[in-house]
C-alpha positions in Angstrom: 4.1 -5.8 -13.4 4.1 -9.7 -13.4 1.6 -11.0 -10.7 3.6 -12.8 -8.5 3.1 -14.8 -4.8 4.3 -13.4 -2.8 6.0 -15.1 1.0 5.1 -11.8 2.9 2.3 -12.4 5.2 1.1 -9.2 6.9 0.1 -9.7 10.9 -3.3 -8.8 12.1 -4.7 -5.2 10.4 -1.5 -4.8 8.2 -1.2 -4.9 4.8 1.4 -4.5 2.0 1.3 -2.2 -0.5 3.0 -2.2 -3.5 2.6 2.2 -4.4 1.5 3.5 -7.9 5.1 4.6 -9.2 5.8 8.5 -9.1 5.9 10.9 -12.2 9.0 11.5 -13.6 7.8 14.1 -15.7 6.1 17.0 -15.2 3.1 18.1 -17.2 5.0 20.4 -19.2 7.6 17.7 -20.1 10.5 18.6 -17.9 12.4 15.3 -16.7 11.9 15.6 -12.5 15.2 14.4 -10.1 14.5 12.0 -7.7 14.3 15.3 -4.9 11.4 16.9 -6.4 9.2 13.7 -7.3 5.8 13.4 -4.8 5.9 10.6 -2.7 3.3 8.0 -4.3 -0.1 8.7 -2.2 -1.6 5.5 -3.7 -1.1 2.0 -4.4 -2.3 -1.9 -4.9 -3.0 -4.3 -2.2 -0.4 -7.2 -2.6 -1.2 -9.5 1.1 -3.1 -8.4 3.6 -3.6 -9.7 7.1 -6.5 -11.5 8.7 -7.8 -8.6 10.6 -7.7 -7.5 14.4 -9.8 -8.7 17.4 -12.1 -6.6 19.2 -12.6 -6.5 22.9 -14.9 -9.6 23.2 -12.2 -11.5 21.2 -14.4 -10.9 17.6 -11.8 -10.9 14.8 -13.2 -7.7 12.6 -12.7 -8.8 9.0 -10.6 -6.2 6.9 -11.9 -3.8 4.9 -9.9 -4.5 1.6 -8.1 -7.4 -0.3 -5.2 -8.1 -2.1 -6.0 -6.2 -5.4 -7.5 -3.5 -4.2 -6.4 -0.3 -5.0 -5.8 2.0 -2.1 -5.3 5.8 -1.2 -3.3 6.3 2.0 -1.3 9.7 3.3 1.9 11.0 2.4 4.0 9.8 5.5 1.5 6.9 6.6 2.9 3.3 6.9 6.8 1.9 6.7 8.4 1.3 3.8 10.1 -2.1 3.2 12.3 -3.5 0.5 11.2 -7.0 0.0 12.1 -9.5 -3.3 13.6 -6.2 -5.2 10.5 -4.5 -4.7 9.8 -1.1 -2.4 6.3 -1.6 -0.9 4.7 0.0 1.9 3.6 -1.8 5.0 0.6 0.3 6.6 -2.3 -0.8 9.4 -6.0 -1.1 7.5 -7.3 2.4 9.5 -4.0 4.4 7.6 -6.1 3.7 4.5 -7.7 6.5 3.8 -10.0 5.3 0.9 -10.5 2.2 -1.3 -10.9 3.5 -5.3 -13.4 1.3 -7.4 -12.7 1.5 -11.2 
């Protein structure tokens, strides 16, 4: 993938996620149709918003940037098609966990 800037800018906790593609072949070698594939369960921060304001009016700074790589669940989020790309757009708290490498 060709990093690219991007003119999507998330709202407050929101962030875009462009997810890990899904296998298209099994383990054993056997070519998957579109119908059995897993939806992706992971993917890479591409923008991310400035964060949400508390109660008192504190903005609480997001817990991941653009970069990261992300876990988030199986139906979390809305996906978006966006410059010939399908990314998911999910709130910061849908993330389920950030993975270091």
């Amino acid at each position: 993938m060709t990093q690219t800037t991007l003119a999507f800018t998330p709202i407050e906790d929101r962030v875009l996620i462009l997810p890990t593609p899904a296998e298209t072949v099994s383990t054993g070698g056997i070519v998957l149709p579109d119908s059995a594939q897993e939806k992706p369960l992971g993917g890479t921060i591409m923008a991310s918003g400035p964060g949400r304001y508390d109660k008192a009016g504190n903005r609480i700074p997001m817990p991941v940037a653009n970069g990261d790589e992300v876990i988030f669940g199986k139906y979390s989020g809305t996906e978006i098609e966006f410059d010939g790309e399908t990314y998911k757009v999910l709130r910061a708290d849908e993330i389920l966990a950030k993975i270091e490498r």
